[in-house]
N, C-alpha and C positions, 0 to 999 in steps of 0.2 A: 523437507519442508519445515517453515518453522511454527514454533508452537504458538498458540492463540494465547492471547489473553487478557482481558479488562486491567484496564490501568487508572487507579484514580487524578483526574485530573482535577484541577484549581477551574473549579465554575465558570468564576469575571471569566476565562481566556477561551471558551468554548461559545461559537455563536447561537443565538436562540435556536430552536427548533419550533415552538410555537411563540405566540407573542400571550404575556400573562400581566395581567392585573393587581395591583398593589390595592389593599383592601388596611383600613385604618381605622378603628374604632375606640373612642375618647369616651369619658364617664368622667362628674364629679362626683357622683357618689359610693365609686369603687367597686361596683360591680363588672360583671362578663370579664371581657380581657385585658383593662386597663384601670388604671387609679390616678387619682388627682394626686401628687405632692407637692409637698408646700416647702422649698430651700427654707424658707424666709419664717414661716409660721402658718399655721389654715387661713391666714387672708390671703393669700398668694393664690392667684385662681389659675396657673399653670396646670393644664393636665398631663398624665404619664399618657402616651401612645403605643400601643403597639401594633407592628405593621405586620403582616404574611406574604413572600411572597412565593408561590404563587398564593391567591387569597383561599381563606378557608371555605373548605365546601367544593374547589375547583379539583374538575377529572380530566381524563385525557393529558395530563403530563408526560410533556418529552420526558426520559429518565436525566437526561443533561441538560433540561433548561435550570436556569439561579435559581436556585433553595435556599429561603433565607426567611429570618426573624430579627424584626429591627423596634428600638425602645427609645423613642424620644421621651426628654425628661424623667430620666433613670437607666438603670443596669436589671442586666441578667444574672438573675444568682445562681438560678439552673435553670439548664433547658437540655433538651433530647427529641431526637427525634424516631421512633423506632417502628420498624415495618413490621407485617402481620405475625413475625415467628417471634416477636418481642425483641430482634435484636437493633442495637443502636446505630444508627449512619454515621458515619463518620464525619467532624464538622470539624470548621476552625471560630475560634471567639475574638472579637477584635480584642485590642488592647485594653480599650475604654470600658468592655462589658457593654456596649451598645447592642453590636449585631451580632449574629453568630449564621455561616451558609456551609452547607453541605461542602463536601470534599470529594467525592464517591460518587457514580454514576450510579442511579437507582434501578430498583428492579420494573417489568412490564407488568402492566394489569393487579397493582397492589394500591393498597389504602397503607397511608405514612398518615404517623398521627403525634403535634408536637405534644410536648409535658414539659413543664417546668414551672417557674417562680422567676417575675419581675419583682423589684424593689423602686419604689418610686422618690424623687427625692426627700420626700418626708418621714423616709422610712417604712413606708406599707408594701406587705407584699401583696403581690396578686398572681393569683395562679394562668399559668401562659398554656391555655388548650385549643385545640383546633386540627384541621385532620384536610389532607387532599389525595386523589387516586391517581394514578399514572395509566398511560397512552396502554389499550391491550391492544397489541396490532395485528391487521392479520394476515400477518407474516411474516417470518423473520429473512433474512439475505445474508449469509455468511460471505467470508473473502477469506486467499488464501494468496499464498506471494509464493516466485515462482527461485526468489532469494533466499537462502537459510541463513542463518546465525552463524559468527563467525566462518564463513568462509569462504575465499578467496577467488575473483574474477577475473576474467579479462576485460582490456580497455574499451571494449561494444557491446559489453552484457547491458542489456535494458533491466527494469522494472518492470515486471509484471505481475498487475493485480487481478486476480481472474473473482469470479462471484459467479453466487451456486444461481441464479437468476440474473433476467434482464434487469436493467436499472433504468428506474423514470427520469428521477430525476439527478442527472450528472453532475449539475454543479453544484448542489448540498452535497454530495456524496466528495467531487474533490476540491471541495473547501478545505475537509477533515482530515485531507490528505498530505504530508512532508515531508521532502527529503533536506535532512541535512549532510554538508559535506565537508570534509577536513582534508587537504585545501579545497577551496572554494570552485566549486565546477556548475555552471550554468547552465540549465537543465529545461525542462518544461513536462507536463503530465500531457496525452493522448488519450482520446477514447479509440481505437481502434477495431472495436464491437460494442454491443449494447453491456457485454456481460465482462468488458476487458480493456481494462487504462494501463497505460504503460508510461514508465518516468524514464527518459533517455538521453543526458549530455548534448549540448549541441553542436563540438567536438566528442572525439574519442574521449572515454576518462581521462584524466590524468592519472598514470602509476602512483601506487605507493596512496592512494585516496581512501581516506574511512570515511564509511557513509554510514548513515541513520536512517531508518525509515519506519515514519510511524501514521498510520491509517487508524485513527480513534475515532470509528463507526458505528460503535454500541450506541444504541439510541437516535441515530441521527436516519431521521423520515426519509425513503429514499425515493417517493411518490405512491401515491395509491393504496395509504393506508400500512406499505412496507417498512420496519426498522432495519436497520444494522442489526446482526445478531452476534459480532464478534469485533473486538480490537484485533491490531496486529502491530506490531514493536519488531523489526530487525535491524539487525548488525554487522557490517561485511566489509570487506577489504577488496580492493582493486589493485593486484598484485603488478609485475615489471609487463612492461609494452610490445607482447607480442604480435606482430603482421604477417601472416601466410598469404603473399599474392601468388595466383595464379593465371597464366596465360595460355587459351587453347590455341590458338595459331603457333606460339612457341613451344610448345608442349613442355613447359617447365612448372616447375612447382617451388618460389624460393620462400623461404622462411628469416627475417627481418626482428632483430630483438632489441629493445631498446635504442633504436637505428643504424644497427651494425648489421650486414649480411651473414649467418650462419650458416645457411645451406641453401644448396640450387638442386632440385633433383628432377630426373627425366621425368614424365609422370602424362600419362595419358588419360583423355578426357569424353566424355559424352559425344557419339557418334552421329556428326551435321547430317545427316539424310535421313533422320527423322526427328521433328518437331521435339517429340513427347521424350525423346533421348538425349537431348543437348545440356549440357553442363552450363546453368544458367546465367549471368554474367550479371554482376554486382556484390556488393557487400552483404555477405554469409556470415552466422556467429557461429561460433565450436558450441552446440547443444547439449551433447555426453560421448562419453570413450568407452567400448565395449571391446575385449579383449580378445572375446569372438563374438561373433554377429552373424545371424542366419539372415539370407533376405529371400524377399518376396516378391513374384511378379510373374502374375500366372500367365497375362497377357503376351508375356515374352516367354512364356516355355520354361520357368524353373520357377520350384518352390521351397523354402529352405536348404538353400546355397549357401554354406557354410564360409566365409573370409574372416581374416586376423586383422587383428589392431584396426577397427573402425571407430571412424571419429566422425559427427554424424552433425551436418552443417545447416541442413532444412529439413523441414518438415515433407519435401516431394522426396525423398528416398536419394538424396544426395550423402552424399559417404566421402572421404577419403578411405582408403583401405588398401593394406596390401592383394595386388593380383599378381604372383608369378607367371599365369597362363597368358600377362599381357608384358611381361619383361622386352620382348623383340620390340613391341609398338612403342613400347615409354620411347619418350623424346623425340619419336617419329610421326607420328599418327594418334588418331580418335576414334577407339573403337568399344569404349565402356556404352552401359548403359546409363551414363549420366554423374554415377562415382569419376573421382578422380584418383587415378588406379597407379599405385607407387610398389615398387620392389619389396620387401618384406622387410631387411635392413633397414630401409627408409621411412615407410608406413610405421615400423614400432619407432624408430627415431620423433619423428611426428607426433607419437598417438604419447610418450610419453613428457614432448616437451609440453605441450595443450592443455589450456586451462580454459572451461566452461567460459564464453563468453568472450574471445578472442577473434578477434576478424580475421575472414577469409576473403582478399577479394580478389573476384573471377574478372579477366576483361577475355576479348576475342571473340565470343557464340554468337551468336546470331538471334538467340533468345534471351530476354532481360525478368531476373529475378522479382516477383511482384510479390501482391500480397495473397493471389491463391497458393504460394509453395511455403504456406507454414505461420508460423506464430512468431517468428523473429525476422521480422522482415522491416522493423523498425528504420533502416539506413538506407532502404529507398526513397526517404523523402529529403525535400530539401527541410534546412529550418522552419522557412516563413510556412510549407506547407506543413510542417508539424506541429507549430504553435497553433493553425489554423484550427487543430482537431482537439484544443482544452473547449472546457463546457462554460469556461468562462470569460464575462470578455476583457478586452485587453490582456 
């Protein structure tokens, strides 16, 4: 999994989180937070302004709504902005010495208090104080992504953004949300549960694809008084274009790379006379590869059943795996419990050409892969119905 982490972003390009007030107060006689200067000489009745925003005295601050200090008729000669442990926010200063805004998502439930010195155009300085608290929320909502850094998928791995809690509100949450991609791949985000969005191609990847993905959810309201309690930053590769179809009427199993056939092997499948045993039919993603794999399934009389080379396709206890004790059946018959059961030879052939996130698709059963057989079940929709499931419209 990949590591979390806050990432300071450029304020302007973050949407509000709450809506805040510009608060401006003028003096000709240079008192509080602002001074008259005079370009010209003291008949010039221009005053110096200075602006806050959010305004001084204001609580409940998103940590990422605009942080800013603004100085009509003069400059900033210093200013700072520093939170309760005395340390400074990190900001940027315009060119002009106008304005100066935060850079840095703030912290929850703290008092931020500016300091510094205006210069007004006559020369006077005036001291720039004023102080605002930020949103304590109650409660924070982590996320965590189901992609690691640096590395390498197949062309049907999804996105998945799972959270430690339901989420209110969806479409604040995937505003914040983006994948970039190098070439360009056409994508869309799904809610698929309250606690679970998924970003998925509207074809297969394209090979050879770097992706970006960045979720900058610190601070952002998720309804009901909930924050973000963590960013997320990953980085990943979409490696060469493997296809594993399988057919249980033909009891084959071929393996398709880059669109060239590699292998056809006999391979027997989940046995049609019962429901709850059939080898589901539809687009399966390569999950994880266990070198050995114990299973389970008290219902059918064994429990830790030790098989080789399992390559594990759904979340209902679907497998490829070597079974020698169905070698006579391969290419004949279905008599697995639902695995798609290959020679030993073959199974480690398989188990070693596989990369997390490669299609497997099943045609022939009689039963159709849905979304009770697991977490990757992304490719049983069409497009239009899976654009259907963003929080946002259009």
């Amino acid at each position: 999994m990949p590591g979390y982490r806050r990432r300071p972003l450029a304020l302007l390009a973050i949407a509000l989180a709450t809506v805040l007030g510009l608060v401006a107060c003028t003096s000709s006689g240079g008192g509080g937070n602002t001074a008259q200067g005079a370009p010209g000489g003291a008949g010039d009745d221009s005053p110096m302004t200075i602006s806050f925003e959010p305004a001084d005295g204001s609580d409940a601050v998103a940590p990422r709504a605009p942080v800013s200090v603004t100085v009509e008729g003069g400059t900033l000669t210093e200013i700072a902005l520093t939170n309760p442990e005395g340390k400074q926010v990190e900001g940027t200063l315009s060119e002009d010495k106008t304005a100066w805004q935060v850079a840095e998502p703030l912290g929850y439930g703290k008092q931020y208090t500016w300091s510094g010195t205006a210069r007004d155009a006559g020369g006077k300085d005036v001291p720039v104080k004023g102080s605002f608290t930020t949103v304590n929320p109650s409660a924070t909502n982590g996320v965590r992504s189901n992609v690691g850094d640096g590395n390498t998928y197949g062309i049907a791995m999804p996105i998945s953004l799972t959270f430690d809690a339901p989420v209110k509100d969806k479409a604040a949450v995937e505003k914040a949300l983006s994948v970039k991609t190098s070439p360009e791949n056409e994508g869309a985000w799904a809610w698929l549960s309250d606690q679970s969005v998924h970003w998925r191609p509207k074809e297969y990847w394209q090979p050879n694809t770097e992706v970006e993905v960045n979720a900058d959810l610190y601070g952002v309201h998720f309804g009901d008084g909930v924050y973000g309690d963590n960013d997320l930053a990953v980085t990943f590769s979409i490696g060469r274009a493997q296809i594993a179809k399988g057919n249980t009427q033909t009891h084959r199993f071929e393996i398709y790379r880059d669109g060239e056939k590699v292998a056809d092997y006999p391979a027997s499948y989940g046995r049609e006379s019962d429901p709850n045993l059939v080898t589901r039919s539809g687009v399966h993603v390569v999950m994880s590869k266990h070198a050995k794999y114990f299973m389970n399934n008290p219902g059918y009389g064994y429990e830790d059943f030790e098989v080789a080379w399992a390559v594990r396709i759904s979340n209902n206890g679907e497998f490829t795996h070597a079974a020698p004790w169905s070698v006579g059946d391969q290419g004949r018959a279905n008599v697995s419990h639902g695995c798609i059961n290959l020679s030993d030879a073959n199974a480690k052939e398989f188990y070693d050409s596989a990369l997390p996130g490669d299609p497997v698709e099943i045609t022939g059963s009689s039963e159709q892969l849905s979304e009770r057989d697991g977490l990757y079940h992304d490719w049983i929709y069409s497009w239009e119905e899976w654009q259907s499931f963003s929080a946002l419209d259009g």
